[in-house]
N, CA and C atoms as a LAMMPS dump frame, in Angstrom:
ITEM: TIMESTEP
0
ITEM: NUMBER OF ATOMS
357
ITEM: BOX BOUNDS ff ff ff
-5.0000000000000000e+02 5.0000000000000000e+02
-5.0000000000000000e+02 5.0000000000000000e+02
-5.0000000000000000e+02 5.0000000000000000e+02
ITEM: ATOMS id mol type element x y z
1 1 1 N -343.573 -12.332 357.851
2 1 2 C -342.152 -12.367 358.108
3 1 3 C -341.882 -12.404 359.607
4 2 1 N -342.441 -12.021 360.783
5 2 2 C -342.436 -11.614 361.735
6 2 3 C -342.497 -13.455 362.374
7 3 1 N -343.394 -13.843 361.825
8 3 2 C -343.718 -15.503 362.547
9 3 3 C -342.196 -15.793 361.871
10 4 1 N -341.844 -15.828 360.895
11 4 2 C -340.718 -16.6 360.213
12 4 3 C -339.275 -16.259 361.093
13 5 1 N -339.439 -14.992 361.781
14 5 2 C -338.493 -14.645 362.315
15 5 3 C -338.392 -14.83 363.982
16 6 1 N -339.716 -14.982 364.316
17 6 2 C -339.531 -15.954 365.543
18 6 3 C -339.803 -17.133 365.697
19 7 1 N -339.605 -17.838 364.864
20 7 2 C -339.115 -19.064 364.499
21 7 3 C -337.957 -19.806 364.892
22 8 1 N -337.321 -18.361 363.845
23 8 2 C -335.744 -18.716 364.134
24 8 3 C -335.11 -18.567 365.236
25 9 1 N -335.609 -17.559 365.531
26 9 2 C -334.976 -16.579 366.928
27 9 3 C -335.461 -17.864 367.57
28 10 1 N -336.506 -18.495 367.946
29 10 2 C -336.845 -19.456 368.634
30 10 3 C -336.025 -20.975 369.021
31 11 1 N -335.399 -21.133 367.914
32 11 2 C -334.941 -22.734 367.171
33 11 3 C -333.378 -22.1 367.322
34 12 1 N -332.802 -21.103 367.134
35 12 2 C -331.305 -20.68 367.139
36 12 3 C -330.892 -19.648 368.608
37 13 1 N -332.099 -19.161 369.812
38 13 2 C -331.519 -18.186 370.231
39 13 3 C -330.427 -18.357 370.78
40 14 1 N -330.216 -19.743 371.677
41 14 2 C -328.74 -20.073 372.317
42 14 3 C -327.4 -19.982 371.655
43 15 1 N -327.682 -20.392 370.089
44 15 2 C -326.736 -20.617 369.625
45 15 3 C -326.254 -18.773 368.844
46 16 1 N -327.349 -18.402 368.46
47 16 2 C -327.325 -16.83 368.197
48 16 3 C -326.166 -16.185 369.241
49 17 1 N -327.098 -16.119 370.451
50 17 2 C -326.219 -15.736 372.109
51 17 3 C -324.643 -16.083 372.021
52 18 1 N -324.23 -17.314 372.04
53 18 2 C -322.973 -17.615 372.092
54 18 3 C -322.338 -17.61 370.83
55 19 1 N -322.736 -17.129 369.195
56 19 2 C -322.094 -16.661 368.786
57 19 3 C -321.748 -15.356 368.704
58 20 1 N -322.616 -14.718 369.311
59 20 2 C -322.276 -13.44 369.655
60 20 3 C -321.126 -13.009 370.096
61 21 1 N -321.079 -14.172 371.437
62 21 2 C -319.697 -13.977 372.566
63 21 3 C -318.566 -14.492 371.675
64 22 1 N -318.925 -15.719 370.729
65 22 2 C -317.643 -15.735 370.04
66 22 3 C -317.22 -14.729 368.663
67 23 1 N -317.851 -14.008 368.446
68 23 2 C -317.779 -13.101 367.4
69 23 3 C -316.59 -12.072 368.73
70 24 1 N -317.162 -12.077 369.732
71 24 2 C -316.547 -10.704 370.575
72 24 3 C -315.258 -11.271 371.121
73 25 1 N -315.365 -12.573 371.268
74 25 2 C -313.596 -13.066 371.907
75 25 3 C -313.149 -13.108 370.148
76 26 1 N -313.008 -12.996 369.598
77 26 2 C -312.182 -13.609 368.092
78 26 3 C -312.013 -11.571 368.267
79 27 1 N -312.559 -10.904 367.964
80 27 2 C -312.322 -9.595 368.222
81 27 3 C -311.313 -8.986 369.026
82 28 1 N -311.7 -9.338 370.268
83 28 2 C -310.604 -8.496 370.893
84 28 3 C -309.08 -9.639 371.244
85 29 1 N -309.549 -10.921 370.559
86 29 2 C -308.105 -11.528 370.468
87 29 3 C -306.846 -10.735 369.489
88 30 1 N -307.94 -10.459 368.213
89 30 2 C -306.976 -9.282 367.182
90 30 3 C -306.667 -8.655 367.888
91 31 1 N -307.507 -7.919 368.836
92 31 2 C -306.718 -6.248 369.395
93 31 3 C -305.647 -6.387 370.189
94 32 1 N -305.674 -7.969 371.024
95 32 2 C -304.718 -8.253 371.569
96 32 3 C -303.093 -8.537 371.162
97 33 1 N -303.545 -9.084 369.532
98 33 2 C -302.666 -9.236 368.677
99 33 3 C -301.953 -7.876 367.949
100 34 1 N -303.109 -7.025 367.642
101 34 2 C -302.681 -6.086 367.038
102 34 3 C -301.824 -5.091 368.673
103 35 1 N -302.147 -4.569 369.808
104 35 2 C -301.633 -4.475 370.49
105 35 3 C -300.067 -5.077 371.089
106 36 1 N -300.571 -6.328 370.848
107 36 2 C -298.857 -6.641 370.731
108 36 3 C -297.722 -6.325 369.937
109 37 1 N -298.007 -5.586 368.564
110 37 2 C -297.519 -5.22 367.595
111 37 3 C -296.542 -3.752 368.015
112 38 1 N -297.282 -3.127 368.6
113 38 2 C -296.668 -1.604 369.716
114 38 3 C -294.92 -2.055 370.479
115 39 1 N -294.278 -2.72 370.253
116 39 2 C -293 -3.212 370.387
117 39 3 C -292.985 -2.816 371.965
118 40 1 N -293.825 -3.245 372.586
119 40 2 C -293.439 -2.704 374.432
120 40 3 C -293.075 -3.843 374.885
121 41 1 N -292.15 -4.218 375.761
122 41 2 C -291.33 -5.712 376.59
123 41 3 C -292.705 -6.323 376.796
124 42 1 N -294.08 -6.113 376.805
125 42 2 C -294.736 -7.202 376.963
126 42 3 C -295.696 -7.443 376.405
127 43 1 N -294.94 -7.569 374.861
128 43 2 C -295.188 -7.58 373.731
129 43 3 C -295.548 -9.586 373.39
130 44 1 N -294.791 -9.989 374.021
131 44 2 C -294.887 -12.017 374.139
132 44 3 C -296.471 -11.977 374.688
133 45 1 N -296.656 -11.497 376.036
134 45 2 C -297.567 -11.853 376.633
135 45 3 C -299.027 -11.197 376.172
136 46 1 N -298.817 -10.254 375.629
137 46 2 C -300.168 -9.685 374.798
138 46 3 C -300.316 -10.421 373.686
139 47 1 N -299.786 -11.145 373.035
140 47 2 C -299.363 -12.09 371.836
141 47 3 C -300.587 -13.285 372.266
142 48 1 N -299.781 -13.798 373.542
143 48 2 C -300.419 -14.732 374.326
144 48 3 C -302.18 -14.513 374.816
145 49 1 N -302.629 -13.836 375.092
146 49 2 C -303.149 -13.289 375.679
147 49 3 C -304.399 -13.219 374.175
148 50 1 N -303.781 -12.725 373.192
149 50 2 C -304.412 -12.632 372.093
150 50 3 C -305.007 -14.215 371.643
151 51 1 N -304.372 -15.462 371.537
152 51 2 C -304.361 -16.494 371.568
153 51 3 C -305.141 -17.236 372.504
154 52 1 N -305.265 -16.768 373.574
155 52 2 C -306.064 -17.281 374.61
156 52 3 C -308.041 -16.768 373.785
157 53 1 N -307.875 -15.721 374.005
158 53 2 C -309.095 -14.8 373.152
159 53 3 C -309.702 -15.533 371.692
160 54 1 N -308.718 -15.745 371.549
161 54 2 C -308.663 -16.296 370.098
162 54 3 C -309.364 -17.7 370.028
163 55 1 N -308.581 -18.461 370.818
164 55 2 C -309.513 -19.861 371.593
165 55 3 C -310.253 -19.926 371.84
166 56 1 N -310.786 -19.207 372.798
167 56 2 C -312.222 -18.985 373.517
168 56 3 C -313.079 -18.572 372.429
169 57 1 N -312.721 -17.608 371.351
170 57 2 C -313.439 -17.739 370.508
171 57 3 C -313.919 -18.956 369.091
172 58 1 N -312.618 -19.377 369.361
173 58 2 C -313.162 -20.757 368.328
174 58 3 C -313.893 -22.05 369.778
175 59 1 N -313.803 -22.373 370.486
176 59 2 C -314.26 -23.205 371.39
177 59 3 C -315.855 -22.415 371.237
178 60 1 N -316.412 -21.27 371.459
179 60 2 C -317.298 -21.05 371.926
180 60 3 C -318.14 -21.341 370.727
181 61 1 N -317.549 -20.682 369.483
182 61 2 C -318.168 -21.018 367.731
183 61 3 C -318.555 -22.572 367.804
184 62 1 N -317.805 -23.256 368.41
185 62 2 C -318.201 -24.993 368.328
186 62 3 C -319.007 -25.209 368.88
187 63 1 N -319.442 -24.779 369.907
188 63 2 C -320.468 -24.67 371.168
189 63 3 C -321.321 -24.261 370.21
190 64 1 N -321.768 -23.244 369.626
191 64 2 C -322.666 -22.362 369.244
192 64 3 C -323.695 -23.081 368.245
193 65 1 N -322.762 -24.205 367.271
194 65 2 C -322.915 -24.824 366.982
195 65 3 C -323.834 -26.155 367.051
196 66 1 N -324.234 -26.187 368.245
197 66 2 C -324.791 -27.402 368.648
198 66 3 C -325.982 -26.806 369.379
199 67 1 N -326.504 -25.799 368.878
200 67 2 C -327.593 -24.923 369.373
201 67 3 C -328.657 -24.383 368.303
202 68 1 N -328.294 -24.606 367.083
203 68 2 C -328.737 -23.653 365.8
204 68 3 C -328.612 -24.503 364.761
205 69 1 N -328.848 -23.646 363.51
206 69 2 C -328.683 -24.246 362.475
207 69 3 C -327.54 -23.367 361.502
208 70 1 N -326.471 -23.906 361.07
209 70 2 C -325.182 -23.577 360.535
210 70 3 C -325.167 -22.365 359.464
211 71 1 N -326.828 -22.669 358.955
212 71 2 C -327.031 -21.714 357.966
213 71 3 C -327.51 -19.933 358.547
214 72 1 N -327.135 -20.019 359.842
215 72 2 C -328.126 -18.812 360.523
216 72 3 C -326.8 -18.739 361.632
217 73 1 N -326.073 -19.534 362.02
218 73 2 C -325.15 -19.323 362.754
219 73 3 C -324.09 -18.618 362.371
220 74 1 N -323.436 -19.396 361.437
221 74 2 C -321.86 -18.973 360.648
222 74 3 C -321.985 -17.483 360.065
223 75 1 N -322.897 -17.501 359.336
224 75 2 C -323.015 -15.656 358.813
225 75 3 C -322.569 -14.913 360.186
226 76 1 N -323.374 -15.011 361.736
227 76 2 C -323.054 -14.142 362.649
228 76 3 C -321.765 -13.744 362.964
229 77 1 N -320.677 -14.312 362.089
230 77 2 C -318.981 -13.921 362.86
231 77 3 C -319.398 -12.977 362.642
232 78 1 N -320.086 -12.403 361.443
233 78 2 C -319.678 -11.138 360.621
234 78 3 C -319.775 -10.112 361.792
235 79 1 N -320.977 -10.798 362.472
236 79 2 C -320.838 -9.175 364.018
237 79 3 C -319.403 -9.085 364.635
238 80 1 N -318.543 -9.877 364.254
239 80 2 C -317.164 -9.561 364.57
240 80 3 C -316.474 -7.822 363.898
241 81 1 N -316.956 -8.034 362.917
242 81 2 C -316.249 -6.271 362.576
243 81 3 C -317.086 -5.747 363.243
244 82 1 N -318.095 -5.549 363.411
245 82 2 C -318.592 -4.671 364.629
246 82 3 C -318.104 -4.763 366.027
247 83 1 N -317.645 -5.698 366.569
248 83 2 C -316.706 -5.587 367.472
249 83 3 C -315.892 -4.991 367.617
250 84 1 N -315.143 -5.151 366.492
251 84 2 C -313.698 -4.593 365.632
252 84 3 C -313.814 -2.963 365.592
253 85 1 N -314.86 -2.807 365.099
254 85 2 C -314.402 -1.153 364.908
255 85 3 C -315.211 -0.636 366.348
256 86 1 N -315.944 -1.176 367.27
257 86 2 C -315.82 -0.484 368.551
258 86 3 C -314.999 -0.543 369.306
259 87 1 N -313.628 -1.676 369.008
260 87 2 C -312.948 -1.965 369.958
261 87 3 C -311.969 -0.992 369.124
262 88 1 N -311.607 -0.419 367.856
263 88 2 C -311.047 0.265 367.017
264 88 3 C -311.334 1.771 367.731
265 89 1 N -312.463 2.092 368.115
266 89 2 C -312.773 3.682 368.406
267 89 3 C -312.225 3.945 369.804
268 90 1 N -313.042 2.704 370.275
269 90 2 C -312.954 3.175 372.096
270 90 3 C -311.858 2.635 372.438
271 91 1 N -310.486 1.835 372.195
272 91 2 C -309.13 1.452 372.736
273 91 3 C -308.46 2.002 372.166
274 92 1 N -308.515 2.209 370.557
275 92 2 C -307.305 2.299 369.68
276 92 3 C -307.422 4.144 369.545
277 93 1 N -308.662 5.077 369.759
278 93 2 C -308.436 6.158 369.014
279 93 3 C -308.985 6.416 367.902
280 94 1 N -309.112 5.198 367.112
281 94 2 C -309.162 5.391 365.68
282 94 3 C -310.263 6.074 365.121
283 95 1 N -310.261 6.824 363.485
284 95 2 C -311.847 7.614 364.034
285 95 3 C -312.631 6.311 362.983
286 96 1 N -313.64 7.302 362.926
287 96 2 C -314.66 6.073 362.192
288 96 3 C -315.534 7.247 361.41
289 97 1 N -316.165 6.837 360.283
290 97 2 C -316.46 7.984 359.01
291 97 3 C -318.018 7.376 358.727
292 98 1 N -318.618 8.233 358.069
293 98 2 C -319.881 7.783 357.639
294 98 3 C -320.103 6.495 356.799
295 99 1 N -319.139 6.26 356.245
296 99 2 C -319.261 4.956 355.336
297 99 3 C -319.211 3.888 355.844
298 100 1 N -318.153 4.005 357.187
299 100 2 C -317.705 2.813 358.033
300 100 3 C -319.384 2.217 358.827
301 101 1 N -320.077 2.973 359.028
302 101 2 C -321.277 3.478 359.667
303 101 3 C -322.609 2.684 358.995
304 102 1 N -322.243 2.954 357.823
305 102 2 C -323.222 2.285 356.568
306 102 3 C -322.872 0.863 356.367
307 103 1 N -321.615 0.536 356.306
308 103 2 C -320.892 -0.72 356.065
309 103 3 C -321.599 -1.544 357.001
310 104 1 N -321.284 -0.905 358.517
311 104 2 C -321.611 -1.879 359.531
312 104 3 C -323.664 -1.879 359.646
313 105 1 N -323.957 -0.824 359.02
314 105 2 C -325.676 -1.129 359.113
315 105 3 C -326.14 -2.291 358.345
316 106 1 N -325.02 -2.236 357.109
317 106 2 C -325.375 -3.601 356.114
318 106 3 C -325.243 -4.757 356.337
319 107 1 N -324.207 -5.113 357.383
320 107 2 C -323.589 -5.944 357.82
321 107 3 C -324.854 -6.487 358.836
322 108 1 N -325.354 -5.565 359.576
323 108 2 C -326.086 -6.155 360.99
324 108 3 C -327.782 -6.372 359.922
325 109 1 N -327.758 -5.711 358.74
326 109 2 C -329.308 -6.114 358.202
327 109 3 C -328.819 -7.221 357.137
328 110 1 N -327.704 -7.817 356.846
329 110 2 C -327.662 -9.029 356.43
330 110 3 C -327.529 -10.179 357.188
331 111 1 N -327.274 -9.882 358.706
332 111 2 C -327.24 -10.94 359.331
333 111 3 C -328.564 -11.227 360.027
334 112 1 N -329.477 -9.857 360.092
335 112 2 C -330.949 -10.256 360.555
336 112 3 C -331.205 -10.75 359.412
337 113 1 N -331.449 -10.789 358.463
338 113 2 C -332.133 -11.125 357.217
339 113 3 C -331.747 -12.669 357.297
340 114 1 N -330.642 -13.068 357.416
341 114 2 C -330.007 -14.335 357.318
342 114 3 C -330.791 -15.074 358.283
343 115 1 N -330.9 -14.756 359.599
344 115 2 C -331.909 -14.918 360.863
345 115 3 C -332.734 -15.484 360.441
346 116 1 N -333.686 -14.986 359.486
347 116 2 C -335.078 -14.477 359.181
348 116 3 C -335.137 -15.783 358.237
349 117 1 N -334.309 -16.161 357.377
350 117 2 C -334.571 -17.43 356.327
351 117 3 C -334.119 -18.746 356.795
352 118 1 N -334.691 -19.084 358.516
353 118 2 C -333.762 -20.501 358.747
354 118 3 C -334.83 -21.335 358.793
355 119 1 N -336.338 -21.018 358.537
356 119 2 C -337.619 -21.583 358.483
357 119 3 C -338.288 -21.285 357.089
């Protein structure tokens, strides 16, 4: 399994890398969005701002694209809720529970696993 998995890692790492970054701009574009939601006068421009994030994250997914193979790429948004709930703890406050904890371990060993079957 170990050859099979640097394989992939081999044949996808660029595109791995920059979906990473777009998993993390599509992330904190929500927070930007969800932040805009807080009714403060600059409430338009966090909107905006969210949208910009938001872009950069689909531009970079297209990019990412042309580095990998689709079947080992696309699963990686999923590291987006992991974004999500660190950008959830450390900006928002919010707490986070043992399950949330487990959720996200499953999440990061289905996307290695996914890794692992592109050879």
């Amino acid at each position: 399994m170990n050859n099979r998995f640097a394989a992939s890692l081999k044949k996808n790492k660029y595109g791995m890398l920059i979906m990473i970054l777009s998993a993390a701009f599509t992330a904190f574009g929500q927070y930007f969005w969800k932040s805009s939601q807080a009714g403060s006068g600059s409430s338009l421009l966090l909107m905006f701002i969210g949208f910009v994030f938001y872009g950069f994250g689909a531009l970079t997914m297209i990019l990412a694209f042309r580095y990998g193979s689709l079947s080992v790429l696309h699963p990686m948004l999923s590291l987006g809720y992991i974004f999500g709930m660190i950008i959830s703890v450390v900006l928002l406050g919010e707490a986070i529970d043992v399950f949330k904890i487990i959720g996200l371990l499953f999440i990061l060993f289905g996307v290695t696993m996914v890794g692992v079957g592109d050879e």
